[in-house]
C-alpha positions as CSV (number, residue, x, y, z in Angstrom):
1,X,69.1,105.7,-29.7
2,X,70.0,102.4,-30.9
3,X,68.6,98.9,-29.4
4,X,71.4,96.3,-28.5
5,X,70.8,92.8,-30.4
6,X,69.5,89.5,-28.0
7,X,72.3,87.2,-27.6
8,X,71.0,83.9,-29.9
9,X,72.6,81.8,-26.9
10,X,69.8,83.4,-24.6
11,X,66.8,83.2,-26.2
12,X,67.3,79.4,-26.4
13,X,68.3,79.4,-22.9
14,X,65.0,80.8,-22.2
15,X,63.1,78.8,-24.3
16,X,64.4,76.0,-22.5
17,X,63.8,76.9,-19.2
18,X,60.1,77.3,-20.2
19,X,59.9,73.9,-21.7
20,X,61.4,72.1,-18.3
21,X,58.5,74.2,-16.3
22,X,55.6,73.1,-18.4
23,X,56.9,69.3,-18.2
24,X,56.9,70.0,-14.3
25,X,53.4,71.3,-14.7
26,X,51.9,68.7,-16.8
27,X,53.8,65.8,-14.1
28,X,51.8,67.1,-11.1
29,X,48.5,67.5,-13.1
30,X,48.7,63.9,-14.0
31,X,50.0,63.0,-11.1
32,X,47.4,64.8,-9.1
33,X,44.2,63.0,-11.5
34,X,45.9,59.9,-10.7
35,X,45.5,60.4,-6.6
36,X,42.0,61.6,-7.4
37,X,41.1,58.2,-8.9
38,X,42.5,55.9,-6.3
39,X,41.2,57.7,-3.9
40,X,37.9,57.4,-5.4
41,X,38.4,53.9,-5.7
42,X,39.7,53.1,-1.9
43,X,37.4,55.7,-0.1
44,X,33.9,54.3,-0.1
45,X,30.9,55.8,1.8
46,X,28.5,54.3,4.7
47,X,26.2,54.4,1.9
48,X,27.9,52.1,-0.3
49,X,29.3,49.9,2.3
50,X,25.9,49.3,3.4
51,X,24.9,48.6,-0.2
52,X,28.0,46.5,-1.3
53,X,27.4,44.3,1.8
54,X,23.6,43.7,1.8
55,X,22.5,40.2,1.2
56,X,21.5,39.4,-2.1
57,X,17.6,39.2,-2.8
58,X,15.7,36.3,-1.4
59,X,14.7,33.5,-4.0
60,X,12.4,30.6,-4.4
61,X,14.5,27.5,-3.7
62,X,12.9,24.7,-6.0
63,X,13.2,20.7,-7.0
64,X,12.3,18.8,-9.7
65,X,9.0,16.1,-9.4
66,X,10.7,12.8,-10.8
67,X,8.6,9.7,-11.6
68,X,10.8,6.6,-10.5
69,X,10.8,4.0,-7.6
70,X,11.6,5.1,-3.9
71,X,14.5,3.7,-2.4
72,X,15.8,3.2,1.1
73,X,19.2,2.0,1.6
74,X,20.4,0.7,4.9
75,X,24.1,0.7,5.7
76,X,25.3,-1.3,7.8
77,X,29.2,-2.2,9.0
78,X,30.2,-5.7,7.5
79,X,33.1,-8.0,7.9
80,X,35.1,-10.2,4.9
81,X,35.0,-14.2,5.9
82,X,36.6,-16.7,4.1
83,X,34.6,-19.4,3.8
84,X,34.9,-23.3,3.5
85,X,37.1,-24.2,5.7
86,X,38.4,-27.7,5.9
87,X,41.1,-29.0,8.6
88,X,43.8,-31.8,7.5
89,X,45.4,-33.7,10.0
90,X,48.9,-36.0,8.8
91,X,48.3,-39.8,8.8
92,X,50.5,-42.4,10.0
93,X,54.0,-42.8,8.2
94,X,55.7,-46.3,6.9
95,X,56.0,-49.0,9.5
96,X,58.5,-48.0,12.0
97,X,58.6,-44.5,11.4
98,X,57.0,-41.8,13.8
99,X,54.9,-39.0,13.0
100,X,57.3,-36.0,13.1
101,X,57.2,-33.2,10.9
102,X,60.8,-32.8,8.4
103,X,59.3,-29.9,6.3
104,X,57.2,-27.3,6.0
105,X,56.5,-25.9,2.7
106,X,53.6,-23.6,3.2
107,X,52.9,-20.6,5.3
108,X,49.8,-18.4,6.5
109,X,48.2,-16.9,3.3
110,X,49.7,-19.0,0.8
111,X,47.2,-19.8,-2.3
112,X,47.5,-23.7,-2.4
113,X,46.6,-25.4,-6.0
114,X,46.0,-29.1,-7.0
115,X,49.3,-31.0,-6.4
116,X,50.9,-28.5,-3.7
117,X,53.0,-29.8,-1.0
118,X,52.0,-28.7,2.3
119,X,54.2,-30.8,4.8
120,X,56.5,-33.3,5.0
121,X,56.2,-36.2,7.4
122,X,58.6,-38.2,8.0
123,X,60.5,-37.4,5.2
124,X,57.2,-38.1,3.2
125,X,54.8,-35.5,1.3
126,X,51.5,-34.6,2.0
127,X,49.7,-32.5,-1.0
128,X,46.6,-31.6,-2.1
129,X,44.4,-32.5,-4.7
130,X,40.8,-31.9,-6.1
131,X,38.0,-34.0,-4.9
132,X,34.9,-34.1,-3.0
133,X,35.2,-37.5,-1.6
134,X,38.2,-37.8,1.4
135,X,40.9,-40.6,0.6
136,X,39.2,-43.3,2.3
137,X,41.8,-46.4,1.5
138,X,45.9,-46.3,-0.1
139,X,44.9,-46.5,-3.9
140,X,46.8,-49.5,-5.3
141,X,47.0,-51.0,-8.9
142,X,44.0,-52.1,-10.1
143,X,42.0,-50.5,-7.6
144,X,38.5,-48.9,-8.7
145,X,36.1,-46.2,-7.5
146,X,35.4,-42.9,-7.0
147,X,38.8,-42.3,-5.3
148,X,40.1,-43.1,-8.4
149,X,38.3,-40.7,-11.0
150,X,39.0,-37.7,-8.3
151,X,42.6,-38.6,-8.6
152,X,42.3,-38.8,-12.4
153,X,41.2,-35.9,-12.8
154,X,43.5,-33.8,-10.8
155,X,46.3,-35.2,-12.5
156,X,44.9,-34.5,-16.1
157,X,44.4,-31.2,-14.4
158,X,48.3,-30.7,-13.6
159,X,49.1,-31.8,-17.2
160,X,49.8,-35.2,-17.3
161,X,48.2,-38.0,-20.0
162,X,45.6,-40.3,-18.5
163,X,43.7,-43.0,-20.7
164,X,42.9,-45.6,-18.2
165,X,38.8,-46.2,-18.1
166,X,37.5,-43.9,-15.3
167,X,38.0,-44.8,-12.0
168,X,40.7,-47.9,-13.0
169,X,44.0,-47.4,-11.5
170,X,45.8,-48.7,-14.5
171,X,48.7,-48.0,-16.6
172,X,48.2,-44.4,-17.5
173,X,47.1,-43.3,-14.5
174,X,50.1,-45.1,-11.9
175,X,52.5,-43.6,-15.0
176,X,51.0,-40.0,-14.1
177,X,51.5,-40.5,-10.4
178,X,54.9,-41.5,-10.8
179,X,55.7,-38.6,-12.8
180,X,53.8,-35.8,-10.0
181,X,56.0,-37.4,-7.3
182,X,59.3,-36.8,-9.4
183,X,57.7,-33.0,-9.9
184,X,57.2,-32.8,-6.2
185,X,60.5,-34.1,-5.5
186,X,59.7,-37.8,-4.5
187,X,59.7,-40.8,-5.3
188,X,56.4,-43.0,-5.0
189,X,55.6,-46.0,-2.4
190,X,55.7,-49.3,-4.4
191,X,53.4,-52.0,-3.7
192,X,54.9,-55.4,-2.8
193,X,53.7,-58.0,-5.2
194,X,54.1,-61.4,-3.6
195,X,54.5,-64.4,-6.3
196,X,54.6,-68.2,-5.3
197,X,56.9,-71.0,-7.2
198,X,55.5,-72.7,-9.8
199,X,56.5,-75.7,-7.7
200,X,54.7,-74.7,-4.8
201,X,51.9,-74.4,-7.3
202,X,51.9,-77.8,-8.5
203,X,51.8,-79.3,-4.8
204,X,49.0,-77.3,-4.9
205,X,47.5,-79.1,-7.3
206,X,47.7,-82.3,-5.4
207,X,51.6,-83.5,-4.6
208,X,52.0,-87.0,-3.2
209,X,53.8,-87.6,-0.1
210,X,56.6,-89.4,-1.4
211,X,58.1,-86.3,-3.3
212,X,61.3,-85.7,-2.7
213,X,63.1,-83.0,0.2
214,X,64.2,-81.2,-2.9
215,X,61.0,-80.7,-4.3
216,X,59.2,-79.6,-0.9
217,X,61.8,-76.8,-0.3
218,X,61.1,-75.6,-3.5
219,X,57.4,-75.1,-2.5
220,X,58.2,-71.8,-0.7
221,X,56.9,-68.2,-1.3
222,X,59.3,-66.2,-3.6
223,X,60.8,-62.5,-2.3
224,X,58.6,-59.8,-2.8
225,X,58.8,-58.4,-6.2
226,X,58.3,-54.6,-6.5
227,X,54.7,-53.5,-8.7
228,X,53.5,-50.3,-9.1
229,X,53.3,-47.1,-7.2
230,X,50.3,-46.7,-4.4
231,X,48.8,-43.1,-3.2
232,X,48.3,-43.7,0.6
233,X,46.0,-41.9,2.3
234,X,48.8,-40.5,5.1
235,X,50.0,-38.3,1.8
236,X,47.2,-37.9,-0.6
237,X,44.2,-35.5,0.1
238,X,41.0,-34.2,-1.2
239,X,40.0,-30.9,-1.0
240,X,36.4,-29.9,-2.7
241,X,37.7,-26.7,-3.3
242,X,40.7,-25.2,-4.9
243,X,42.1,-23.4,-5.3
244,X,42.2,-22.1,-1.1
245,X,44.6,-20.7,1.3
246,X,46.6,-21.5,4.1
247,X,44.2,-20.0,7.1
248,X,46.5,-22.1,10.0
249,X,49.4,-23.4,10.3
250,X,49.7,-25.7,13.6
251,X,52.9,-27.3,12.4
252,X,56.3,-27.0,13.0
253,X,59.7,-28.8,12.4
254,X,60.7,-31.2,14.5
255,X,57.4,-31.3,16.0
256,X,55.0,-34.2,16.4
257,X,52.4,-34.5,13.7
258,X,49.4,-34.7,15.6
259,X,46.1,-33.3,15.2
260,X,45.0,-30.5,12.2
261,X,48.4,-29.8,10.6
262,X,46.5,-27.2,8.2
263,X,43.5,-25.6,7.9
264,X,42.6,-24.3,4.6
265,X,39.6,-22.3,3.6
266,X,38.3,-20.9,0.4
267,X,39.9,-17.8,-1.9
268,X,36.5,-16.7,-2.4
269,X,35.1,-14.4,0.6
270,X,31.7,-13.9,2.0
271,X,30.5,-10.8,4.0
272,X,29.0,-10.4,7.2
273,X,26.9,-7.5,8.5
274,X,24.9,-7.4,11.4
275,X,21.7,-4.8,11.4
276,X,19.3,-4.3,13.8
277,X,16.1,-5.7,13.8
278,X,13.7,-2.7,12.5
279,X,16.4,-2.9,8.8
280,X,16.8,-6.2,8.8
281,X,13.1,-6.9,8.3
282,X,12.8,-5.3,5.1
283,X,16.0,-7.4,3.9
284,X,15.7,-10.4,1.6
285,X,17.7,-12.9,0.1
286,X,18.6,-12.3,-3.7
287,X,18.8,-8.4,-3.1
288,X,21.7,-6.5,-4.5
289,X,24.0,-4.6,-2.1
290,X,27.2,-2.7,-2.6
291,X,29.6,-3.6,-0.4
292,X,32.9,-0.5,-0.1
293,X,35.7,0.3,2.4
294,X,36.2,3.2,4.2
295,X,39.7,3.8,2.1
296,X,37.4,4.0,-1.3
297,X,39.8,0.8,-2.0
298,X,37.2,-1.6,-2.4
299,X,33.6,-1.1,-4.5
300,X,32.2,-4.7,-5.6
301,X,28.6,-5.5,-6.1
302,X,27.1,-8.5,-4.5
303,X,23.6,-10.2,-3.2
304,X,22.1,-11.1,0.2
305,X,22.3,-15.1,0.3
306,X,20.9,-15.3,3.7
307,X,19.6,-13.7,6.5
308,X,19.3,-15.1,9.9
309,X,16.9,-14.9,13.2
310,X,17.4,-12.3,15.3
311,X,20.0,-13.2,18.1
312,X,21.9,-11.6,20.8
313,X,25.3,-10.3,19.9
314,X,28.4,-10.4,22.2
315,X,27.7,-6.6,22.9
316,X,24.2,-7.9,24.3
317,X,22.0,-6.0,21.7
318,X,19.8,-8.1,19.4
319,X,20.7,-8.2,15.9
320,X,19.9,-10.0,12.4
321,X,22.6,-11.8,10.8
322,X,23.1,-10.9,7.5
323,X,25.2,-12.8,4.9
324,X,26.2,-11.6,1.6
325,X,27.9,-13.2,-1.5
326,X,30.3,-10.7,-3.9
327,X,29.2,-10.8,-7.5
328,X,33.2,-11.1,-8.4
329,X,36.3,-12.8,-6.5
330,X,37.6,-10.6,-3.5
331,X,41.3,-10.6,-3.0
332,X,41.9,-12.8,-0.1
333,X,43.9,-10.1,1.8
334,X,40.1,-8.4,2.3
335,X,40.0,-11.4,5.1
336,X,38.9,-10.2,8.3
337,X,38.8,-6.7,7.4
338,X,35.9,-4.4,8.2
339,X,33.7,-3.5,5.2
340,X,30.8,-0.9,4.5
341,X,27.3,-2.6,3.0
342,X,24.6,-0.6,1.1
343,X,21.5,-2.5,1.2
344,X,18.9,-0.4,-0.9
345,X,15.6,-1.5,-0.4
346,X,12.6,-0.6,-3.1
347,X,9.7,0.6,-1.4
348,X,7.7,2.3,-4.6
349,X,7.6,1.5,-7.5
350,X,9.0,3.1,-10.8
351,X,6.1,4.9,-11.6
352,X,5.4,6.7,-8.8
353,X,6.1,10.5,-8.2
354,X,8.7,11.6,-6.0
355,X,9.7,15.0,-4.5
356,X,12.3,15.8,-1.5
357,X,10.6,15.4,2.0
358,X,11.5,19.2,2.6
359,X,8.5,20.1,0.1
360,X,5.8,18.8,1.8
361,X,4.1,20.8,4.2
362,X,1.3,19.7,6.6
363,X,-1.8,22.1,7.9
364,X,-3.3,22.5,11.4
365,X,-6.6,21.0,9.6
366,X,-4.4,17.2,8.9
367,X,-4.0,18.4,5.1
368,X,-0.7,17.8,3.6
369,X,0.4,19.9,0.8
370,X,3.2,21.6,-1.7
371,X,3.0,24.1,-3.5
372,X,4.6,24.5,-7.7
373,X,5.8,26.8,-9.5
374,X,5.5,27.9,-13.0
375,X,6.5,31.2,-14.4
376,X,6.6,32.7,-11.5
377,X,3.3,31.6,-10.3
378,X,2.6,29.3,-7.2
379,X,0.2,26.9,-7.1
380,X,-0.9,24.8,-4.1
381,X,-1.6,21.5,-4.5
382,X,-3.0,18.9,-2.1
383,X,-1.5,15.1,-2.1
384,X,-1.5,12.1,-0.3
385,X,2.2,10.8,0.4
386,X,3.5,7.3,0.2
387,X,6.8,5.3,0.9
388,X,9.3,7.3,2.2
389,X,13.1,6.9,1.8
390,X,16.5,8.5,1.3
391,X,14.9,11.9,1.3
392,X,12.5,11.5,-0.8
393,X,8.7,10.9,-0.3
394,X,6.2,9.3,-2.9
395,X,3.4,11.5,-3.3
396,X,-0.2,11.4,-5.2
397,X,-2.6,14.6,-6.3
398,X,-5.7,14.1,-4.6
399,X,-7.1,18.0,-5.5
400,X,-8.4,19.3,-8.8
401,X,-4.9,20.3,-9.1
402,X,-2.6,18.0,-10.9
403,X,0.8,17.1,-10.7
404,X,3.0,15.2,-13.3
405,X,6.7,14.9,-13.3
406,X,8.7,17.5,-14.9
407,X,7.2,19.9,-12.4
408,X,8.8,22.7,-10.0
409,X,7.9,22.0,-6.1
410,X,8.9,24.7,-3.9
411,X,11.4,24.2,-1.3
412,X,11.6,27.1,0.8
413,X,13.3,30.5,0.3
């Protein structure tokens, strides 16, 4: 009996079939280790919660002895103050002119410089310049003093040529003022130089009284004849210290010029704290403070330059006055504004060993002690403390144990 031949077209039909059924196969194996492992991952027992969550062993919690000075630093709330203040009032114009303000060239916070014009009275300036000594008298030519060498110098100090002898109003110097007017946009007062006819000078000298009409009307005084330019005091003024800034203004155009006009007051700022009495004992002039804002603006150095009695404040607490001097310039806009000063007191020395407060422990039997550690070994030590400050205590061995800086105090666990 024969056997009928398998259709080629079937067995690779077959062998197809069995390939798609082992690719099934091998999909959910993988598929199925793959759910094994995440769940392994996500599905966690009490055990190993508990374990996972436990707090990590307790450790010793130690600090470093240090050898170097203990410091307390007060801080106290400050304010900025300009200082210097001086107040200038406008003097009397020209004959037959009244007091009454035309111009005003400044305004509050304006820095004001040697030959500034502040106001105009009466159609006339009135600037600044350097000096200690106030105008005291209108400078006039020839005129000598102190008044003079002020004004000397401020107008070398503007840029202008001076080689008049100090203190001579001469030549140079009137030149110099002539030419600071034009800059300001003025023109000088003159002085009024009155000369007398040589024929009034020879009846002087002893005319009979038989000259003639002719010749007595000749003996008169001769116009005025213009001389040099004057500073009067109604527009010049000293100021000891520029430059300043405008602090008040009290004047106004069209208004009467009477009383301060202007108060100026130094660029360079002061500070002043208030503490109360228990920190302001241990504060002395000459100590350096840091004086901040609360913006992290403002960081400057400075030193204590005085420190009051103890008064009553306007809150009716007692408190020490403090004053304090910035080692560089302030900006002026700091005026008035509240500031933040450091004032750290030294109350041990650089050689002294220090460790934080929180290693110091006292016994019921008045000892005080810490305790070091060194390769895992404790050692208690007994010491004596000292000055205390910013979290930090001075201390000194008084045991057979030593102690030297470098050293591991505990601090707790």
């Amino acid at each position: 009996m024969s056997v009928p031949a398998e259709d080629p077209g079937t067995e690779r039909g077959r062998l197809s079939r069995r390939r798609r059924q082992l690719a099934v196969i091998a999909a959910v194996a993988i598929a199925a280790a793959a759910s094994g492992l995440v769940a392994g991952t996500l599905v966690r027992s009490p055990a190993q919660v508990a374990a996972e969550t436990e707090a990590p062993p307790r450790t010793p919690l130690t600090a470093e002895v240090e050898q170097r000075a203990v410091v307390q630093t007060v801080v106290a709330r400050g304010e900025a103050q300009l200082t210097g203040t001086v107040e200038l009032a406008a003097g009397s114009p020209p004959d037959g002119m009244r007091a009454v303000v035309t111009g005003v060239s400044v305004k509050v916070g304006d820095r004001i410089d040697t030959g500034r014009v502040l106001l105009e009275v009466a159609e006339r300036p009135m600037f600044v310049v350097r000096g200690r000594v106030p105008m005291y008298r209108d400078i006039e030519p020839g005129a000598t003093g102190k008044d003079v060498e002020q004004l000397q110098r401020s107008l070398r100090e503007v840029g202008w040529s001076v080689w008049d002898r100090a203190g001579l109003y001469g030549p140079s110097t009137q030149a110099a003022v002539v030419n600071q007017y034009r800059r300001m946009g003025y023109s000088p007062l003159r002085a009024a130089v009155e000369n007398v006819d040589e024929a009034d000078e020879g009846r002087a000298d002893g005319a009979e009284d038989g000259d003639t009409p002719a010749r007595t009307s000749a003996a008169k005084k001769a116009p005025p004849v213009v001389g040099g330019p004057i500073v009067p005091m109604a527009e010049c003024f000293f100021v000891a210290t520029l430059p300043s800034v405008v602090s008040s203004l009290a004047a106004h155009v069209g208004g009467a010029a009477e009383g301060p006009a202007v108060t100026l007051a130094a660029t360079s700022l002061t500070v002043r704290a208030d503490l109360n009495p228990a920190d302001g004992a241990s504060i002395r002039a000459g100590q350096a403070v840091r004086i901040q804002d609360e913006a992290g603006r403002l960081d400057v150095k400075g030193r204590v330059t005085a420190v009051g009695a103890a008064r009553v404040d306007d809150n009716g607490g007692l408190t020490v006055p403090v004053v304090v001097k910035p080692r560089k310039r302030m900006a002026a806009r700091w005026a008035g504004q509240p500031v933040r000063v450091s004032f750290p007191t030294t109350l041990a020395p650089p050689q002294s060993l220090v460790v934080p407060l929180s290693a110091i422990r006292s016994t019921a039997d008045g000892q005080i002690r810490l305790t070091t550690v060194a390769g895992g070994r404790r050692t208690t030590v007994e010491v004596a403390v000292g000055a205390k400050g910013d979290g930090f205590v001075e201390v000194r061995p008084t045991g057979r144990d030593g102690l030297k800086a470098g050293d591991h105090v505990l601090l707790g666990r």
